[in-house]
Biopython code that builds the backbone (N, CA, C, O; Angstrom):
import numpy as np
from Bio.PDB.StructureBuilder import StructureBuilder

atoms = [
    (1, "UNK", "N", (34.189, 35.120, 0.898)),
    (1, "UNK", "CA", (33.892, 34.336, 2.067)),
    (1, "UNK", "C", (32.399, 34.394, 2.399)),
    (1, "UNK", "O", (31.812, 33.389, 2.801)),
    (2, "UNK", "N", (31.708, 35.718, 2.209)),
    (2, "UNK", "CA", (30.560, 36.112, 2.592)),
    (2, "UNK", "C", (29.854, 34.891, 1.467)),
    (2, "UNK", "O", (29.313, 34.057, 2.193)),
    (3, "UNK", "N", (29.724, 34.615, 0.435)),
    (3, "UNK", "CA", (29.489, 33.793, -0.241)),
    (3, "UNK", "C", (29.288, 32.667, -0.322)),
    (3, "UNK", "O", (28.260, 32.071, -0.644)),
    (4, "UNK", "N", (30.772, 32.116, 0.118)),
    (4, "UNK", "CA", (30.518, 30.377, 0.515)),
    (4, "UNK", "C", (29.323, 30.205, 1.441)),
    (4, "UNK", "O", (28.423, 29.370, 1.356)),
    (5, "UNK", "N", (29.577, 31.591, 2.745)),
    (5, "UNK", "CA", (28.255, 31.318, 4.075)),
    (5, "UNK", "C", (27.122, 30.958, 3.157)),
    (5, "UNK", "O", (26.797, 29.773, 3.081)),
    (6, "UNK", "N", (26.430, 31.954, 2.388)),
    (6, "UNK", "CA", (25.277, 32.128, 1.894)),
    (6, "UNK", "C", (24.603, 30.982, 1.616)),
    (6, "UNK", "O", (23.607, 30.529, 2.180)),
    (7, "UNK", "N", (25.688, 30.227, 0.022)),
    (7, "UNK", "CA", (25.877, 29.370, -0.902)),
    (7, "UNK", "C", (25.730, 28.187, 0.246)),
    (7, "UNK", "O", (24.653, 27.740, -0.148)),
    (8, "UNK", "N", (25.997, 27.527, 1.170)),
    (8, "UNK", "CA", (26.360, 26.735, 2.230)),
    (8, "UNK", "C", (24.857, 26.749, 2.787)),
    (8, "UNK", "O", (24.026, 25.842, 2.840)),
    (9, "UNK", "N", (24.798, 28.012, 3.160)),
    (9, "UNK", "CA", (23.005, 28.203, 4.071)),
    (9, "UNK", "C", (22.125, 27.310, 3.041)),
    (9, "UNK", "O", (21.496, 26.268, 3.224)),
    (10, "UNK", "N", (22.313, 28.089, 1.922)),
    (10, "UNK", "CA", (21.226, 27.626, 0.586)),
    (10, "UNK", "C", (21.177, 26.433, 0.780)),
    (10, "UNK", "O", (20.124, 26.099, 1.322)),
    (11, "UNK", "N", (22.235, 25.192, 0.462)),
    (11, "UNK", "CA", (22.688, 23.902, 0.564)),
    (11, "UNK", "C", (21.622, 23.411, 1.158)),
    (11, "UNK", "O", (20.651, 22.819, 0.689)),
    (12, "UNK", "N", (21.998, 23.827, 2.646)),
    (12, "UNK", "CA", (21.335, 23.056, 3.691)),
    (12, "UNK", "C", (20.095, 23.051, 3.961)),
    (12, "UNK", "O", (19.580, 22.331, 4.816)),
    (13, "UNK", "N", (19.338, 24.096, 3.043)),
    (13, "UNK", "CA", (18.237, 24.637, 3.601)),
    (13, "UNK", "C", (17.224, 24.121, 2.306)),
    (13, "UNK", "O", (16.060, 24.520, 2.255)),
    (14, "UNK", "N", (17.789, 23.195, 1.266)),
    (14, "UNK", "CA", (17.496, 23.064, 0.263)),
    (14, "UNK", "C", (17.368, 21.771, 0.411)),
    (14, "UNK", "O", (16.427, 21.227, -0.166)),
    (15, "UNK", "N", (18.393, 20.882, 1.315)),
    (15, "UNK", "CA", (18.532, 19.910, 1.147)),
    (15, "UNK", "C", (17.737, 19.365, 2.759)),
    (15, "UNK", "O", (17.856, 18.227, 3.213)),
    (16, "UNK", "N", (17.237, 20.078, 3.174)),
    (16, "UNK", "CA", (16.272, 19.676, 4.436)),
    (16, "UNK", "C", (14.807, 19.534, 4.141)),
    (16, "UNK", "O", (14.073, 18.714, 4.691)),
    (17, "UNK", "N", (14.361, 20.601, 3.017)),
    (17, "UNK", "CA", (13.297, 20.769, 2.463)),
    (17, "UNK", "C", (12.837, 19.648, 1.916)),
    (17, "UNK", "O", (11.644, 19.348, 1.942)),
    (18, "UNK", "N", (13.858, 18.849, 1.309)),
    (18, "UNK", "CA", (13.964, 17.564, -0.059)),
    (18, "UNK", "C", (13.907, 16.628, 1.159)),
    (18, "UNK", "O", (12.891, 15.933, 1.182)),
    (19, "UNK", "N", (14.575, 16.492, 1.948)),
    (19, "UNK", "CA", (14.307, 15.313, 3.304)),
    (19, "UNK", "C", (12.684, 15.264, 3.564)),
    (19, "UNK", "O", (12.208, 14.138, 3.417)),
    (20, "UNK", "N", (11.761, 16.296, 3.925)),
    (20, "UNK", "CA", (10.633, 16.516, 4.589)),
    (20, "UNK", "C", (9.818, 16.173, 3.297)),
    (20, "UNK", "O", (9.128, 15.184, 3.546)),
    (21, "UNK", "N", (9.668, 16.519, 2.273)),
    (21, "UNK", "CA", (8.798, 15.790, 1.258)),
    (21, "UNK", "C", (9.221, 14.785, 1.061)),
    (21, "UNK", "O", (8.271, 14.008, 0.973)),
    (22, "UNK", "N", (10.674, 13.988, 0.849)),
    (22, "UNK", "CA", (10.694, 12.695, 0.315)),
    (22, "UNK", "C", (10.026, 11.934, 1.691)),
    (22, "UNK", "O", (9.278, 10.970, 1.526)),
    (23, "UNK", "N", (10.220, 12.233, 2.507)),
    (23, "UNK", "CA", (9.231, 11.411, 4.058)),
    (23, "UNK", "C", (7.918, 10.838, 4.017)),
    (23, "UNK", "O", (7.500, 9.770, 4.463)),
    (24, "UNK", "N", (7.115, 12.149, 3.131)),
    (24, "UNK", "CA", (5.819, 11.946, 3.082)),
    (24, "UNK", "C", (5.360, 10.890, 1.566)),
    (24, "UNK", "O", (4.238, 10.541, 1.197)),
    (25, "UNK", "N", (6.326, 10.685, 1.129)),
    (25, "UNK", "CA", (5.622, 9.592, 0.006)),
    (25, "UNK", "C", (6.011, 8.300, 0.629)),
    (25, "UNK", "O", (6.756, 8.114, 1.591)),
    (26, "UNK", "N", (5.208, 7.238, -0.279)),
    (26, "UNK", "CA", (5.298, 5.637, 0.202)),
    (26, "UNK", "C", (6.430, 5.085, -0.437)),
    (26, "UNK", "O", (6.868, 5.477, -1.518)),
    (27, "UNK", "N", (6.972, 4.021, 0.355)),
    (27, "UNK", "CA", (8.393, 3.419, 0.254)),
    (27, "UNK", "C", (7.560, 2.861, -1.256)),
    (27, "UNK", "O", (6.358, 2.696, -1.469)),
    (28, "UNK", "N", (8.722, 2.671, -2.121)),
    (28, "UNK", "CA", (8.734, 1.790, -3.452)),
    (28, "UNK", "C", (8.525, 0.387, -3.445)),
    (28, "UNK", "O", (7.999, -0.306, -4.316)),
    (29, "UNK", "N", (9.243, -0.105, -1.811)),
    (29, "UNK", "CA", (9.227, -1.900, -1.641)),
    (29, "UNK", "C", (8.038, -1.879, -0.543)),
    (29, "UNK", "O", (8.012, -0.933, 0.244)),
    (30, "UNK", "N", (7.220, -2.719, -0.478)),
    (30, "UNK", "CA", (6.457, -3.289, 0.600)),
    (30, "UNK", "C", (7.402, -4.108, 1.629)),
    (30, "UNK", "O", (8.396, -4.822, 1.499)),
    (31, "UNK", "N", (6.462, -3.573, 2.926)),
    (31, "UNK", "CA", (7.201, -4.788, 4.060)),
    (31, "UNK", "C", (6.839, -5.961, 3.691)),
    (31, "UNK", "O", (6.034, -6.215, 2.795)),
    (32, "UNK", "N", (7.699, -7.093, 4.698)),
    (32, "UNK", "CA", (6.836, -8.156, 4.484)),
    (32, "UNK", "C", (5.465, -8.508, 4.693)),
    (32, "UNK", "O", (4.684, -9.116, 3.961)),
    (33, "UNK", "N", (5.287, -7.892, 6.099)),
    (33, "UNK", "CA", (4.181, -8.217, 6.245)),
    (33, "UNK", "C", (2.849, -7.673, 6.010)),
    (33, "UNK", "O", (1.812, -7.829, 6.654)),
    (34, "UNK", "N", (3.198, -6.710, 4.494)),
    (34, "UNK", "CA", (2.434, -5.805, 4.207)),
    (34, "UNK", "C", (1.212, -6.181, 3.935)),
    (34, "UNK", "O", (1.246, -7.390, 3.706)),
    (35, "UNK", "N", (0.049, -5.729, 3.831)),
    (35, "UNK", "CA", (-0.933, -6.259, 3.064)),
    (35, "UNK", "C", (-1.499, -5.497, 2.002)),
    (35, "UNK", "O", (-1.579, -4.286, 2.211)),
    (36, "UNK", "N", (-2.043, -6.072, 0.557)),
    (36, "UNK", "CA", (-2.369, -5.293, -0.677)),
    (36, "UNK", "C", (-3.620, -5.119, -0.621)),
    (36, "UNK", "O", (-4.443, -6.034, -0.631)),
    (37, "UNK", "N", (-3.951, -3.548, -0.535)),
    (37, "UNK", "CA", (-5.405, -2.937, -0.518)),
    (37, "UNK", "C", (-5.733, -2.232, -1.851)),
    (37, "UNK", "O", (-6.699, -1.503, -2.081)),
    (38, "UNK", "N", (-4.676, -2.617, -2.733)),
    (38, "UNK", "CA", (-5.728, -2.249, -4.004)),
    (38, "UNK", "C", (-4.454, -2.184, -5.042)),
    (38, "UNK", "O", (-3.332, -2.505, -4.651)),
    (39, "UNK", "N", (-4.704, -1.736, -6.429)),
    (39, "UNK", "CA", (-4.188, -1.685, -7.602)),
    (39, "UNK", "C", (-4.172, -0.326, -8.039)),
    (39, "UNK", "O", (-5.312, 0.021, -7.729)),
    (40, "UNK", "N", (-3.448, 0.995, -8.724)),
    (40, "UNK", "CA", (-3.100, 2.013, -9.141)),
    (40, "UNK", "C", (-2.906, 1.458, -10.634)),
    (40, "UNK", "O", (-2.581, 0.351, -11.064)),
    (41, "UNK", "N", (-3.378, 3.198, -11.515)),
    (41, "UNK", "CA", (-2.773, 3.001, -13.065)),
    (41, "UNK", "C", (-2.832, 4.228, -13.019)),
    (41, "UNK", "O", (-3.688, 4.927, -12.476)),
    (42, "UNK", "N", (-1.615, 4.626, -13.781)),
    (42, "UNK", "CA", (-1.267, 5.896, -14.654)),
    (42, "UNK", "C", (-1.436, 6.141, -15.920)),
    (42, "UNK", "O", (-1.208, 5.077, -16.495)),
    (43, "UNK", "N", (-1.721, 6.981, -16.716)),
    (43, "UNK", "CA", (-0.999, 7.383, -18.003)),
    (43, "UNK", "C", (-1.053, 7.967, -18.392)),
    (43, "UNK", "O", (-2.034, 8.621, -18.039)),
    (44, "UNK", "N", (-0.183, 8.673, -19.662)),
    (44, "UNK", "CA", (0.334, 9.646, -19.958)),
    (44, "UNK", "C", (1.652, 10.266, -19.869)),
    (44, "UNK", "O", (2.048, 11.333, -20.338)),
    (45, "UNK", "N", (2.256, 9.372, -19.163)),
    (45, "UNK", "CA", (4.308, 9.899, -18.686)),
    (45, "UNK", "C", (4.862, 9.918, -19.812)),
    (45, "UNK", "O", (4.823, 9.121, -20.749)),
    (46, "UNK", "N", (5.460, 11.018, -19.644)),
    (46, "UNK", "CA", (6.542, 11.684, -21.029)),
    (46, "UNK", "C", (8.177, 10.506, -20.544)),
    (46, "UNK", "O", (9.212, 10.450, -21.207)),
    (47, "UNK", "N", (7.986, 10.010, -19.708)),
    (47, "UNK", "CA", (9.224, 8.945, -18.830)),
    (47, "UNK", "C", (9.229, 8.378, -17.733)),
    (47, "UNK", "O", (8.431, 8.669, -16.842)),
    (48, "UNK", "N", (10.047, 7.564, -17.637)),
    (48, "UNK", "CA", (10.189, 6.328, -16.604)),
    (48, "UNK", "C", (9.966, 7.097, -15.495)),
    (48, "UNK", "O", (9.183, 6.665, -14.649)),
    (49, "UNK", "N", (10.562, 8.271, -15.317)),
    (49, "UNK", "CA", (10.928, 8.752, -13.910)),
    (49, "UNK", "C", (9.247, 9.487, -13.777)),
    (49, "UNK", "O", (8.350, 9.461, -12.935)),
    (50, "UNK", "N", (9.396, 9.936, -14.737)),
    (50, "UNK", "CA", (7.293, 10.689, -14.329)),
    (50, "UNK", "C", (6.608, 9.690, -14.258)),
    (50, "UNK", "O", (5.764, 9.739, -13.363)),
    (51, "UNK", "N", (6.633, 8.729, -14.887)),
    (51, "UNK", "CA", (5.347, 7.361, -14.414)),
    (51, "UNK", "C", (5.852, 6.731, -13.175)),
    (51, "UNK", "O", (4.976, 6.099, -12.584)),
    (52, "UNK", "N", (7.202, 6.722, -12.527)),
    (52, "UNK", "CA", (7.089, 6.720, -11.264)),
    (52, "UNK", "C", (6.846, 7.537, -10.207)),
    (52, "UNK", "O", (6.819, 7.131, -9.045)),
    (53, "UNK", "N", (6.710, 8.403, -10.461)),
    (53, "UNK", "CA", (6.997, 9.214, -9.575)),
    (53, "UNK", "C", (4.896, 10.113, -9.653)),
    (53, "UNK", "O", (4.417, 10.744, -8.711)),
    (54, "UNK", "N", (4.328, 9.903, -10.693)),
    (54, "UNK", "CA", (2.989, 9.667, -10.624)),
    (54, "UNK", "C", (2.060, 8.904, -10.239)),
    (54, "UNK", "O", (0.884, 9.099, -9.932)),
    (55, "UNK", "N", (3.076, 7.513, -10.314)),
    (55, "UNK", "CA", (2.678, 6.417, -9.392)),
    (55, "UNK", "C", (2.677, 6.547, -8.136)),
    (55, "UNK", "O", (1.898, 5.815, -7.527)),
    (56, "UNK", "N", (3.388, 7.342, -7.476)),
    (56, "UNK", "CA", (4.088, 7.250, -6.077)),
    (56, "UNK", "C", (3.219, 8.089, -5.321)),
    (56, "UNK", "O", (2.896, 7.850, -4.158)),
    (57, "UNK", "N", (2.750, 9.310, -6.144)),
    (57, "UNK", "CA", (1.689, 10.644, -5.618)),
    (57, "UNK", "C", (0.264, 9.707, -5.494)),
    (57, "UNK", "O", (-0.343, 9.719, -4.423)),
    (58, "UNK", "N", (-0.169, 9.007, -6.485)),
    (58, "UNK", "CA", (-1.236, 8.550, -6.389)),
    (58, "UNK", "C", (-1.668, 7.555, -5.207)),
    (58, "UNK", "O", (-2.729, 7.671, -4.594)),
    (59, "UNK", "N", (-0.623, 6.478, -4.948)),
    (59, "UNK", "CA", (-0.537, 5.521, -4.011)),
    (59, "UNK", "C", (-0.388, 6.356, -2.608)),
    (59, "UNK", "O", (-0.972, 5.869, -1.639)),
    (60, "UNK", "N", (0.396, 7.658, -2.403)),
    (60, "UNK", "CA", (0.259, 8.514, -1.004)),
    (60, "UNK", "C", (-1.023, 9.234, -1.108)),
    (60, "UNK", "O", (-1.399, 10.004, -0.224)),
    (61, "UNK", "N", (-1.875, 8.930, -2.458)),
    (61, "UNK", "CA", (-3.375, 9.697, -2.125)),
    (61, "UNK", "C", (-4.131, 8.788, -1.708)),
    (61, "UNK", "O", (-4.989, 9.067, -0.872)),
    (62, "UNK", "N", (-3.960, 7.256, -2.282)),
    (62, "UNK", "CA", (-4.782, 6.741, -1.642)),
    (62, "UNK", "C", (-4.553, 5.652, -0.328)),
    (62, "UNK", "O", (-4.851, 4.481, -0.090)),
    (63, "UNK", "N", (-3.647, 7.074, 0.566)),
    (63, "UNK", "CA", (-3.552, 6.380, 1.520)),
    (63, "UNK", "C", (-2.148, 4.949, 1.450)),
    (63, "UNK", "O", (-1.753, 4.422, 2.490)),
    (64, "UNK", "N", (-1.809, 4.702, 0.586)),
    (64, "UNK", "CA", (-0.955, 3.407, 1.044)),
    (64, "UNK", "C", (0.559, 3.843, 1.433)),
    (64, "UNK", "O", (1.102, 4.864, 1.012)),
    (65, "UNK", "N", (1.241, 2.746, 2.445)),
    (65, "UNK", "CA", (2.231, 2.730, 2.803)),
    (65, "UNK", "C", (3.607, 2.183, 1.808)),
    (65, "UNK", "O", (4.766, 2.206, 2.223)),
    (66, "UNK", "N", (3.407, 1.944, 1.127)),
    (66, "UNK", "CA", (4.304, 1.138, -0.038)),
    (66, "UNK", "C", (3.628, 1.330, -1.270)),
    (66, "UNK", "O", (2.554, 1.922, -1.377)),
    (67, "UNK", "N", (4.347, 0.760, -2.306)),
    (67, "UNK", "CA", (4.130, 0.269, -3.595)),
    (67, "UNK", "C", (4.421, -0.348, -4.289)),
    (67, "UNK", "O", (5.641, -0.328, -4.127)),
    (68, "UNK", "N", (4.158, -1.254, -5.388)),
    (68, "UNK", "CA", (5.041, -2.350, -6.070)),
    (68, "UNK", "C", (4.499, -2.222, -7.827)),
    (68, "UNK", "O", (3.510, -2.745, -8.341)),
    (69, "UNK", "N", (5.419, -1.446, -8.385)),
    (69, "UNK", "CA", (5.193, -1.032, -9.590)),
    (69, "UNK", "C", (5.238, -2.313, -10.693)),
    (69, "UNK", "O", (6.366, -2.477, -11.157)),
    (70, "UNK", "N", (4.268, -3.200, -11.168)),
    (70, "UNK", "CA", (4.028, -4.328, -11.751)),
    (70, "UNK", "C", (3.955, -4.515, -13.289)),
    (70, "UNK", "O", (3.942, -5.566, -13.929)),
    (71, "UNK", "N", (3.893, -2.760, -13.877)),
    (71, "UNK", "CA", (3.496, -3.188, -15.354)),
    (71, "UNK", "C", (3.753, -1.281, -15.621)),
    (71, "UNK", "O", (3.239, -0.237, -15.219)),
    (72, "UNK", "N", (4.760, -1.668, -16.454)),
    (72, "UNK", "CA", (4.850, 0.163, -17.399)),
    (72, "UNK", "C", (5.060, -0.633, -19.302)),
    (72, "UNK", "O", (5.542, -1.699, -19.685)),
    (73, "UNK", "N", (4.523, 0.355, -19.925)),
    (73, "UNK", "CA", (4.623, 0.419, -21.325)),
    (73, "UNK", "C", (4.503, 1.536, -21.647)),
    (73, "UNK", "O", (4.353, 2.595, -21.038)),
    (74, "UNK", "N", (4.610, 1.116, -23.131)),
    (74, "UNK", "CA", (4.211, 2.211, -24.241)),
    (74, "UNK", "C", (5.329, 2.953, -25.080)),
    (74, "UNK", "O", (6.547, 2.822, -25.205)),
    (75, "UNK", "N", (4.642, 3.547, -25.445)),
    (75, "UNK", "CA", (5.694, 4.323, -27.302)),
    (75, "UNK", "C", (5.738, 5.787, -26.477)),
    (75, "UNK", "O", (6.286, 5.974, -25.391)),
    (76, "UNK", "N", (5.045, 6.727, -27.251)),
    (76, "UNK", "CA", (5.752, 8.057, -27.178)),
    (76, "UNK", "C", (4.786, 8.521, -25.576)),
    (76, "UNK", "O", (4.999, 9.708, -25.331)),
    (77, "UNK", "N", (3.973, 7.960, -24.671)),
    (77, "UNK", "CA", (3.298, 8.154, -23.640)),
    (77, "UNK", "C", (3.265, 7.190, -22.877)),
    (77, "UNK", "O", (2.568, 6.272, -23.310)),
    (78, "UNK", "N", (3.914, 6.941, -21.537)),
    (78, "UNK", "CA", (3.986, 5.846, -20.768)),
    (78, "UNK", "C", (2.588, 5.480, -20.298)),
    (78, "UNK", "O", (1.632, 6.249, -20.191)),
    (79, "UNK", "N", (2.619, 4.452, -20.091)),
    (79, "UNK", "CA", (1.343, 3.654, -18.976)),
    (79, "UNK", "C", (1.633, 2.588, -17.952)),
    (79, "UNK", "O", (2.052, 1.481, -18.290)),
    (80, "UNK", "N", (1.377, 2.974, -16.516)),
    (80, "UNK", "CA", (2.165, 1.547, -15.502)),
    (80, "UNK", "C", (0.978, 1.429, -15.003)),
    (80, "UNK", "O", (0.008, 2.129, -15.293)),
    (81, "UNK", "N", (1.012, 0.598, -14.287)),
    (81, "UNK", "CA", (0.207, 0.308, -13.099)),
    (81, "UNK", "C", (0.811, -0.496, -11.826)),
    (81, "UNK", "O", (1.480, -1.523, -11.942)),
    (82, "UNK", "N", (0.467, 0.138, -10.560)),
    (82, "UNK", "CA", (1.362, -0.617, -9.021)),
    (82, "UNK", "C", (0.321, -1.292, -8.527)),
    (82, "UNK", "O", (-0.819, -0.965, -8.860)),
    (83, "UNK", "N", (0.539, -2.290, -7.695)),
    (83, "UNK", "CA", (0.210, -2.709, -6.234)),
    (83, "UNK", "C", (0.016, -1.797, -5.287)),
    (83, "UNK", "O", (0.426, -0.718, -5.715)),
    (84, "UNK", "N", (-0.400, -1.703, -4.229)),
    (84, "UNK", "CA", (-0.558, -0.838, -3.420)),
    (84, "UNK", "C", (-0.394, -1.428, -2.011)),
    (84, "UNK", "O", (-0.746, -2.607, -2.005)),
    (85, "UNK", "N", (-0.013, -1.029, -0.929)),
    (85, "UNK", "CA", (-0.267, -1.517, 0.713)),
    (85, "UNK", "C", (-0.042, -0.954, 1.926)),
    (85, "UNK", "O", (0.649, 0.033, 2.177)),
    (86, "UNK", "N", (-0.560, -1.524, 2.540)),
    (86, "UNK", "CA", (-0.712, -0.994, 4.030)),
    (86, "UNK", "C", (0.705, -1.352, 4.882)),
    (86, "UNK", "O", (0.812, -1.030, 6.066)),
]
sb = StructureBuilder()
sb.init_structure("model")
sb.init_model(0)
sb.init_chain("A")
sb.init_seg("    ")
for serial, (resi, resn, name, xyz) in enumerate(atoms, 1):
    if name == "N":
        sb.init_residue(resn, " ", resi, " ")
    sb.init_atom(name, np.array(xyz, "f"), 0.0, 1.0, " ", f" {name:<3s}", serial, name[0])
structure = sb.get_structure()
């Protein structure tokens, strides 16, 4: 019983942590009435999910509220590039 408590605490305390950082990055879709203050490029992603998710760090560095991921390629090293906005 002492266990489930623990295991349960962990849960919650794991899954509040993951709430408070996913907050601080920029939504994936732009509003409508967003406006585009610039263009992002990555590369080097070992995968889809790291070239997004490198995309996503970069666009909350420079400041934008959204993103609109426009162009990924490549063979054994990804390369994208987003939209960016306010």
């Amino acid at each position: 019983m002492k266990n489930i408590k623990i295991f349960a605490t962990a849960l919650l305390l794991t899954t509040a942590s993951f709430a408070t950082i996913a907050a601080d990055q920029p939504s994936s879709q732009p509003a409508a009435d967003a406006q585009k203050i610039g263009v992002i490029s990555v590369a080097g992603a070992a995968n889809l999910s790291a070239l997004e998710t490198e995309l996503a760090n970069k666009a909350a560095a420079s400041g934008a509220s959204s993103y609109r991921i426009i162009s990924a390629g490549g063979q054994n090293k990804l390369h994208g590039t987003a939209e960016i906005f306010n």
